[in-house]
GULUMPA-560280 format. One record per residue (C-alpha): residue number from 1; residue in one letter; z, x, y. Coordinates in nm, 3 decimals. Layout:
<atoms>
    k  r        Z        X        Y
  NUM  A        Z        X        Y
...
</atoms>
This chain:
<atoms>
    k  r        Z        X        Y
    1  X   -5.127   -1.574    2.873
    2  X   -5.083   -1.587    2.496
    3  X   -4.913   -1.360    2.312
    4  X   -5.079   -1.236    1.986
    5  X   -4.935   -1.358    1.644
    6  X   -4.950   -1.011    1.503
    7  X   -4.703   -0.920    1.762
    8  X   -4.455   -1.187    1.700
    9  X   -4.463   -1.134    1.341
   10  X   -4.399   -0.788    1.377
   11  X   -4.075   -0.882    1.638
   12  X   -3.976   -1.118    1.378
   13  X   -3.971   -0.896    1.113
   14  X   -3.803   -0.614    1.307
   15  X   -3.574   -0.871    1.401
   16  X   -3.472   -0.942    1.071
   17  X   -3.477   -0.600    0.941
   18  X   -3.183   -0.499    1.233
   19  X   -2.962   -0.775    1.102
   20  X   -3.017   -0.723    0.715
   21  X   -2.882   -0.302    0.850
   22  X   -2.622   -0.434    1.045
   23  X   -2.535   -0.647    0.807
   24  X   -2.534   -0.361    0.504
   25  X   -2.317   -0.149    0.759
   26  X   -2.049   -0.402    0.827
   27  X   -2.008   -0.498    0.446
   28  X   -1.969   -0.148    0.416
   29  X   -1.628   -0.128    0.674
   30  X   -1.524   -0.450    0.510
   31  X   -1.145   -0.346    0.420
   32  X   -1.002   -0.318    0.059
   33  X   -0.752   -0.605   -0.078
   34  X   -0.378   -0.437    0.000
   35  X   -0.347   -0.440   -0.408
   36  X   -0.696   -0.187   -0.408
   37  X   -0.586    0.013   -0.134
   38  X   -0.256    0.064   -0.199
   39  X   -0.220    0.051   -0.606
   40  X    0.143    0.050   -0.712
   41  X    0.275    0.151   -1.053
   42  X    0.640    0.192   -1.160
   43  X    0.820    0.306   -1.483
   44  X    1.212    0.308   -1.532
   45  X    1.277    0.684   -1.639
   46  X    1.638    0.616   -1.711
   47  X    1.907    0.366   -1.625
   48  X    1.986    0.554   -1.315
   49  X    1.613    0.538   -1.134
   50  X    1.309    0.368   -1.134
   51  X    0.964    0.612   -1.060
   52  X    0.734    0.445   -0.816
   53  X    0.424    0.567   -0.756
   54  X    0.080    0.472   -0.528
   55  X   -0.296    0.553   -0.562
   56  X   -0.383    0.563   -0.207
   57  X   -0.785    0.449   -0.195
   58  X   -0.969    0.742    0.004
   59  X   -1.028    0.640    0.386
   60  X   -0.670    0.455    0.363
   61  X   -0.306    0.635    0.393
   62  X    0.022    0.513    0.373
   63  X    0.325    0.497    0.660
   64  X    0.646    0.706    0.576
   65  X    0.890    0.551    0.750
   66  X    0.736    0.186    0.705
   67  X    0.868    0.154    0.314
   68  X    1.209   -0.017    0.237
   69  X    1.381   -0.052   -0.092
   70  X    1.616   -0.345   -0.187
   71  X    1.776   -0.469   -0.448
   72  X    1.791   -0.820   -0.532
   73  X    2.041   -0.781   -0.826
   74  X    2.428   -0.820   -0.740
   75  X    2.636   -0.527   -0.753
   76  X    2.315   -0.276   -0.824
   77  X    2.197   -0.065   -0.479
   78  X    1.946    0.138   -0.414
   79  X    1.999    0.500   -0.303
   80  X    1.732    0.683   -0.044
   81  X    1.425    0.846   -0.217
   82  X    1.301    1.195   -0.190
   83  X    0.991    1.182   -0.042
   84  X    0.787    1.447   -0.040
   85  X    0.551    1.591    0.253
   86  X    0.338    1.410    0.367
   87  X    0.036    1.448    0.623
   88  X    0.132    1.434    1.034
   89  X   -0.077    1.176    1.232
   90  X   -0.116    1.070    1.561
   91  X   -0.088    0.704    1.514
   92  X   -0.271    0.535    1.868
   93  X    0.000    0.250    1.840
   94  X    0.310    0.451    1.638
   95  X    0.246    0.797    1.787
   96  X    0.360    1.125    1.590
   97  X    0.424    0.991    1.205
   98  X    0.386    1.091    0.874
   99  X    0.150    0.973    0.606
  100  X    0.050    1.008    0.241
  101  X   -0.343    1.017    0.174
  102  X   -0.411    0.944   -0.212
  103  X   -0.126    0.969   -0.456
  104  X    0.247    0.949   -0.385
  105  X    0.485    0.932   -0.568
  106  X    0.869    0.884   -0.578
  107  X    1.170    0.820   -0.776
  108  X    1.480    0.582   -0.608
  109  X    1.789    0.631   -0.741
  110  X    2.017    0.324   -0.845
  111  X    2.409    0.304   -0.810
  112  X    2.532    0.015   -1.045
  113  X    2.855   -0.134   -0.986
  114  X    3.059   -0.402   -1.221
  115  X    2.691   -0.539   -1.259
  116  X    2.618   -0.694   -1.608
  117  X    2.248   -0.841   -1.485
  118  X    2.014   -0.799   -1.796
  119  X    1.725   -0.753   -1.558
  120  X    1.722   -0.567   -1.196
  121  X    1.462   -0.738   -0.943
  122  X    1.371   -0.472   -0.642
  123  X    1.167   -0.556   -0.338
  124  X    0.968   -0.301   -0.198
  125  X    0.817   -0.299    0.134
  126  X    0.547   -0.048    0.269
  127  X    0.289   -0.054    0.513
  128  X   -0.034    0.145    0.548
  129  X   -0.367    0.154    0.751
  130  X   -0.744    0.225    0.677
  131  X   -0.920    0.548    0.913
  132  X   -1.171    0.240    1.032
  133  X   -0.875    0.147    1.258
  134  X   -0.774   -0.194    0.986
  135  X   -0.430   -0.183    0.941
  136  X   -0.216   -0.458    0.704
  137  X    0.066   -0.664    0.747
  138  X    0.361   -0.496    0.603
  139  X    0.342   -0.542    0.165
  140  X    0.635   -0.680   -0.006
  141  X    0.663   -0.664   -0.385
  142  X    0.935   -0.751   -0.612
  143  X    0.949   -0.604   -0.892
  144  X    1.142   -0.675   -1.238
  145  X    1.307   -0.472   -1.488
  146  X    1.488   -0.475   -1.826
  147  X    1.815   -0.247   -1.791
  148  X    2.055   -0.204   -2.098
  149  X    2.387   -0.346   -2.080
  150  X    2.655   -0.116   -1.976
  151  X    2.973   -0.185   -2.253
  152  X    3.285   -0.224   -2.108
  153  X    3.444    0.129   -2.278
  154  X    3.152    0.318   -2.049
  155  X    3.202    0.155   -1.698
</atoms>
């Protein structure tokens, strides 16, 4: 029995046409770089705090208790940010926790002690997931900033 060449053309065709849609659909889930998803910013407000803030990509959030703030600089350390509210989640792996969807922002507070350092390095980790179920490796940035020297007369 031979099977007409209309036919296979047209289960060729359909054939491709699944795979070109599948295709378009999974490009479409393909996650965001970290540095897209997750867009940091920071500005030193005063010699006492540095401002931090994310743009959280929409369909991605943002772990509370997955950041951690260090400083790299001798005698400078970093006090605990307010954070604000964020969003409770039922994380399948982390269970009850708290997120931020879209913007957060923060301020850390710095205690400076017989420190002379021209610039203050902080390393920042956070951690944060997309809703497709793609979550990344915890982030690390370090992070640089000019600080005024402190004269003797004011320590």
């Amino acid at each position: 029995m031979r099977i007409p060449t209309l036919f296979l053309a047209k289960l060729w065709l359909s054939s491709i046409l699944a795979f070109l849609v599948s295709a378009s659909v999974w490009a479409d889930e393909e996650p965001l770089d970290a540095g897209q998803a997750f867009e940091l910013a920071s500005a030193r407000p005063d010699a006492d705090a540095i401002r931090l803030s994310w743009n959280i990509s929409s369909g991605y959030y943002l772990y509370r208790q997955k950041f951690k703030f260090v400083s790299l600089t001798p005698g400078t350390t970093v006090g605990a940010p307010q954070f604000p509210t964020g969003q409770t989640w039922q994380d399948s792996n982390l269970g009850r926790v708290e997120i931020y969807r879209d913007h957060l922002e923060l301020e850390l507070p710095l205690r400076r002690q017989d420190d002379q350092s021209a610039t203050l390095r902080l390393e920042i980790t956070y951690q944060g997931c997309a809703d497709s179920g793609f979550c990344y490796l915890p982030i690390h940035k370090t992070l640089e900033f000019d600080r005024p020297i402190i004269p003797d007369a004011q320590r």
